[in-house]
Structure formats: C-alpha cells, structure tokens
N, C-alpha and C positions, 0 to 999 in steps of 0.2 A: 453267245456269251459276251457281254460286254465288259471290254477292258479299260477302266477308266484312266485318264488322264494322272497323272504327277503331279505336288502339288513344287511348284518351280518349272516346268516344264513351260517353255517359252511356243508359240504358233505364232509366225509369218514373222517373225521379230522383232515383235508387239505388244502380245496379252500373255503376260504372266498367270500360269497356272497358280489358283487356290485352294480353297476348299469344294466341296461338292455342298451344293446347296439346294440341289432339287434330283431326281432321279428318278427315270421311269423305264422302260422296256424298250426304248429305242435310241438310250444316252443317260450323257449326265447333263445337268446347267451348274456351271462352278462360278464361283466369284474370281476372278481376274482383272488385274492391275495393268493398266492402259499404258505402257512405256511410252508411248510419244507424247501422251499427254498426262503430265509429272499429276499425281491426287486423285488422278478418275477413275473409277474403279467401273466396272462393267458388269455386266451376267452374259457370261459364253455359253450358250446352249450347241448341245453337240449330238449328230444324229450319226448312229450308225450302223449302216447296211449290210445286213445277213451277208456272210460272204458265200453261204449256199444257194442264197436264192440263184434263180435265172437271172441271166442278162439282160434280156428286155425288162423284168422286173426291176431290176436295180434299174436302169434306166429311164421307167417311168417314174420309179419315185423322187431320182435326183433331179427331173423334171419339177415335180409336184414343190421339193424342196424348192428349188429356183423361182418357181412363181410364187409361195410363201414370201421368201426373202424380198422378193422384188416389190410383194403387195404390200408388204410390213413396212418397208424403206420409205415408203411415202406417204404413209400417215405421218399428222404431225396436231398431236391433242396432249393438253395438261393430264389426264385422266388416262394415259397410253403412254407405255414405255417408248421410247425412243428409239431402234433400228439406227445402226451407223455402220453395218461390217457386214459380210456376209462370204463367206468361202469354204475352199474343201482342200482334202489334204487327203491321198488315197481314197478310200472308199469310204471316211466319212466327210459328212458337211458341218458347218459351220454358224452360227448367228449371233451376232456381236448384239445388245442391247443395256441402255441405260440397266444401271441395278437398280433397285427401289427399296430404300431400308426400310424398319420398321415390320409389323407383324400383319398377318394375314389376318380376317375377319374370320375364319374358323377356328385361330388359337384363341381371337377375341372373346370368341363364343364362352366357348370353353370353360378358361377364367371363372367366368362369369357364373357358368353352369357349377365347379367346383364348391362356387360360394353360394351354394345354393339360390341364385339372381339370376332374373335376365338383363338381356341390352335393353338398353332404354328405346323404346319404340322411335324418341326423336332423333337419337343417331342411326339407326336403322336407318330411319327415312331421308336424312341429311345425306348420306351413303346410296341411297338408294335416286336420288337424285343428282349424284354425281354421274356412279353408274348408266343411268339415263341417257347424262350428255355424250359420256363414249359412245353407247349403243348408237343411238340417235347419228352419231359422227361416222361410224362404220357403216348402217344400214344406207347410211345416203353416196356413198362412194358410189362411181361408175366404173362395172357393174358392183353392186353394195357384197358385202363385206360382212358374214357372219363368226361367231365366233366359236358356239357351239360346244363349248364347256365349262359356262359359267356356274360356279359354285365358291362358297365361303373362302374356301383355301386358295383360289385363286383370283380374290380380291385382296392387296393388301392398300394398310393408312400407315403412310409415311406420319414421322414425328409432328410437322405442319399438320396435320391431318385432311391430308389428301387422298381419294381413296383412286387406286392403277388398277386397271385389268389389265392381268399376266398372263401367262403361258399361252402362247398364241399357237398350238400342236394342232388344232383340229381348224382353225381358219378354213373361210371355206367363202370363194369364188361366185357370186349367185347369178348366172348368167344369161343374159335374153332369151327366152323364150322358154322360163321354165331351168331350164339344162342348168345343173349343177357338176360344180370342179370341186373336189375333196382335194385340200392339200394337207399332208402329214394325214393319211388317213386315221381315224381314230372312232369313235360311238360316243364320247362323252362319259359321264360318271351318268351309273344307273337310278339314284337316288333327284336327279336335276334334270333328268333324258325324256321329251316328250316320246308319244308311242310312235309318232312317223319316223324319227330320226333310229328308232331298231333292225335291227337287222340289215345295216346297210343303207337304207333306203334313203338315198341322198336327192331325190326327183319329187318329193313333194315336203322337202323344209324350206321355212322360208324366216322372215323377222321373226313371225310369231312363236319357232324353235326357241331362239334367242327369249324371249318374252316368257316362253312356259319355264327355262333354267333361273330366271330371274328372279320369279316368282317364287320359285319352288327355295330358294336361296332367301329368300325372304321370308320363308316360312320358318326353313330353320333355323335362322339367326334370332324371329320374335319367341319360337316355344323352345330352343334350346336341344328340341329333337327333330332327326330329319325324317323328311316326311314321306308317306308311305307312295314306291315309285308306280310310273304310270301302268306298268304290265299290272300290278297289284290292285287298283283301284278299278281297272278294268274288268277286272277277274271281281272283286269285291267294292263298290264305291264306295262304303262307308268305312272303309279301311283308311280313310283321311281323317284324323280327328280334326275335328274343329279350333282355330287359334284359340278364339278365346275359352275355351273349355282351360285347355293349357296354363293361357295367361290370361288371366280375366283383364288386366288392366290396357291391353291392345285395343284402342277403337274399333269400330265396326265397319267405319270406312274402309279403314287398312283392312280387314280380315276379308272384305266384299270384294274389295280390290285384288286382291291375294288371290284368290279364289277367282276371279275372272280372269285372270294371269296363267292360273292352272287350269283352266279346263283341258278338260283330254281332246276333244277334236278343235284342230287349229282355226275354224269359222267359230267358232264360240269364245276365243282368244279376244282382245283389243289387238285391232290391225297392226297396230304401229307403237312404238317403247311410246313416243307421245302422248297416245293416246292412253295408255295403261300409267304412266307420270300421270296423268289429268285424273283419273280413278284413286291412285296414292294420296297427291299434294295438291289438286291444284281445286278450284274453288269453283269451276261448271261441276253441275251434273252430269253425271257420266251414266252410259249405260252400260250393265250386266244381263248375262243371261239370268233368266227365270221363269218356270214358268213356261219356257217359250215362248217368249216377247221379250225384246229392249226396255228395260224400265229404268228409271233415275235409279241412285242410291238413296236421292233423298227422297222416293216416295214412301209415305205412309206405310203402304199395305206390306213392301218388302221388309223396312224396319221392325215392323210388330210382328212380323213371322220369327216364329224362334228359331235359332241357325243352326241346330242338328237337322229340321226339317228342310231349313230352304236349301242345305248343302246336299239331302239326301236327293230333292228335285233335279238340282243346278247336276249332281252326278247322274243321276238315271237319266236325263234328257242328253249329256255327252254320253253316254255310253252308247243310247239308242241312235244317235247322229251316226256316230264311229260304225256300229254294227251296219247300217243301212248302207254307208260309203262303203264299206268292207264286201260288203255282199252283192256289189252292182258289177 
C-alpha cells in the first residue's frame, strides 16, 4: 500500500512537497519546490519498496534504482529531463529531475480527437523528429541506453514547443554481449510493447524495441486510435487497420514508414531510430519489407499495390519470420 507524501512535507531540507502529479504502483512523481534554489521547481519521483518482500529482493532493486539514478545523472540532451538529485530515506528511494510544463502528446491527442480532428501529420513528424534525436542520444551511450515505454503520455511539448521523453521507470542498461540490466523493472504499456519485450524477456530487446514503441506512438497519435497490440496482430495480422483507411489525408511515406517501424519480428524493424528518421523525413530512399525483399518506397510497383494488401503481405511474412524463430 503506498502512502503518499504531504503536500508541505520537506526531504533532505530541500524539496518541498506538492501535488502528486504522476502515479503508478511503485510511487508517486509530485511537483516540488527546490529550497536552495529560490523559482525551480522539480519533479520528485519516489519509489517504494514492498516492506514484505525479501531482503535480497529489496536489495536488488535498490541496486537496480542506483544504476537508474546514476545512468539518468549523466545524460545531458535538450529533448531529456535533467537528473540533479538522487537519494533515499528508509525503504524508499528518491529522483530529483527538471519538471517539464506543458501537456503531454496523449492529452494532445485527445483534444483533438474530441473535435472530431486529427493532429496534423506535420507536427506529428516535427515531434517525431525530436524524438529521434533523444533516441538516437540514448542508443549510442556506452553501453546504449533503452527506454522501453515510449508512448503518447509520455512525451510531453513544453510551451516553446519542445517535445521531453519522460518517465524514465523501465530504463534499461544494454550490455556487451547481448546481456541485458532491467532497471525499475517494468514490460512497458501493452498497446506500444513489441512481442520480444513480453513476458519478461529482456535478452533479445534491443534499439529496435525502442523503434517498434515509436512507431506504434505514431500511429496513434496520426488515426486518433491505438493500435491493435503485438500479441493481437500475431494472433490475427489484419487486426491493424491501415493509417490511411483512418485518415486518408497521411502520406503514404509516413504510413510505409510506420509500418516498417511496426513489424512484429525485430530483423524486419529499420536497425537504428536513424535509419527509421530516414523512412519518416528524410529524402533517400529507404527500404521496407515486402514481399520479402528490401524495396525503395519510391518504387513503382510497391506504390500501386493497394495498402490493405501490401499490409496484409508486410504482416504474413512477420508472422511467418516470428513462428520460424519461435519454433527453432
């Protein structure tokens, strides 16, 4: 049972407790007023530790916390909150981080959805290019730096219109030789979760995890509805409608690219956030599965295929990849 903080309730004789501004099943994130430094206000994110569990349990995790804290503390990107604090107090922990005003891309949605609109595909992709340079900033850390539950809600645009990747709960260690560190364990949101990342299975995600939530975040931010998760499509491929069925007025680049973002088995993904930016915005041809071959976007023969069919292929050909991996 988590007992939240007080709103006045001072920790280390520094950050003024405020409101609770995020909450999930192992804490709260409250807004907090930075006593040493008079106007700054922060986001306290605060974890805390079943007091039933076992002892080596709690010990791993406040492990797991500490390398979190330590990995967060030394990023340093426009597009990423900031990390300045980190400690514990009894049996929970602690994480001091810039606050980021402004709304998140899922209330964005929303709105929008309400007035019967969507988001305009160019801020989509204006956003989805910021996005990019975080990813891009993480994956290349040594060792790189996954994030592992990217979705609408936790992207927000500051007033400027900047857009932050937030809640940093499932950060995730990617380490030589394969070998994966979970810190704050968690699975992601089911709606954004590719199929390797279920069940646990932290020994074969990699960028391309990161890439299929991206994707998938991008789908439902252009149709307004989210898109049907990977367990689903596996079970059923054409359980993904098509963007532009949705929203007719989406390019076809974007929805090819979207779709190569989302394949279900992570070789059929674009390697690198780069490389899937270069399918989005960028002005080479890129290649997509189809087919079963590497083709441009801009060839001919992919363009004239109508996209219930060529989605129907791009998914039976992941499904059949996945079963084959599955069954070796």
């Amino acid at each position: 049972m988590i007992t939240p903080l007080k709103p006045g309730d001072t920790l280390r004789g520094r950050y003024r407790v405020g409101q609770i501004i995020g909450q999930g099943g192992m804490g709260c994130i409250y807004l907090a007023d930075d006593l040493r430094l008079e106007g700054r206000q922060c986001a306290l994110k605060e974890v805390e530790h079943d007091k039933t569990m076992p002892q080596n349990l709690v010990k791993e995790a406040r492990e797991q916390f500490l390398r979190e804290a330590t990995v967060l503390a030394r990023l340093d990107h426009p597009n990423l909150p900031k990390v300045s604090d980190y400690f514990s107090i009894g049996l929970n922990d602690y994480l001091v981080m810039d606050y980021v005003p402004g709304k998140d891309l899922r209330t964005v949605m929303l709105e929008k959805r309400e007035k019967g609109d969507f988001v305009a595909e160019k801020d989509v992709l204006n956003w989805a290019h910021q996005l990019a340079d975080a990813l891009s900033y993480m994956h290349s850390q040594d060792p790189p730096i996954l994030h592992r539950d990217i979705k609408p809600s936790n992207l927000k645009i500051t007033p400027s219109g900047l857009l932050k990747l937030v809640d940093f709960g499932l950060v995730k260690l990617l380490a030589p030789g394969e070998v994966t560190i979970t810190i704050l364990q968690g699975q992601g949101t089911a709606l954004y979760t590719p199929l390797e990342q279920y069940g646990g299975d932290i020994g074969h995600t990699d960028a391309r995890s990161d890439i299929y939530a991206f994707a998938a975040t991008l789908y439902h931010m252009l149709t307004g509805k989210p898109p049907a998760d990977a367990r689903q499509r596996f079970i059923d491929p054409s359980s993904l409608q098509p963007i532009r069925e949705i929203n007719p007025a989406i390019t076809m680049k974007t929805e090819n690219a979207i779709l190569w973002g989302m394949s279900l088995h992570p070789d059929d993904r674009p390697e690198t956030v780069e490389h899937f930016r270069e399918g989005l915005i960028g002005s080479r041809p890129v290649a997509i599965p189809s087919g079963g071959n590497r083709v441009s976007i801009k060839t001919p023969s992919l363009l004239q295929r109508p996209l219930s069919k060529q989605w129907i292929i791009l998914a039976g050909l992941s499904l059949l990849s996945l079963l084959v991996t599955l069954l070796r």
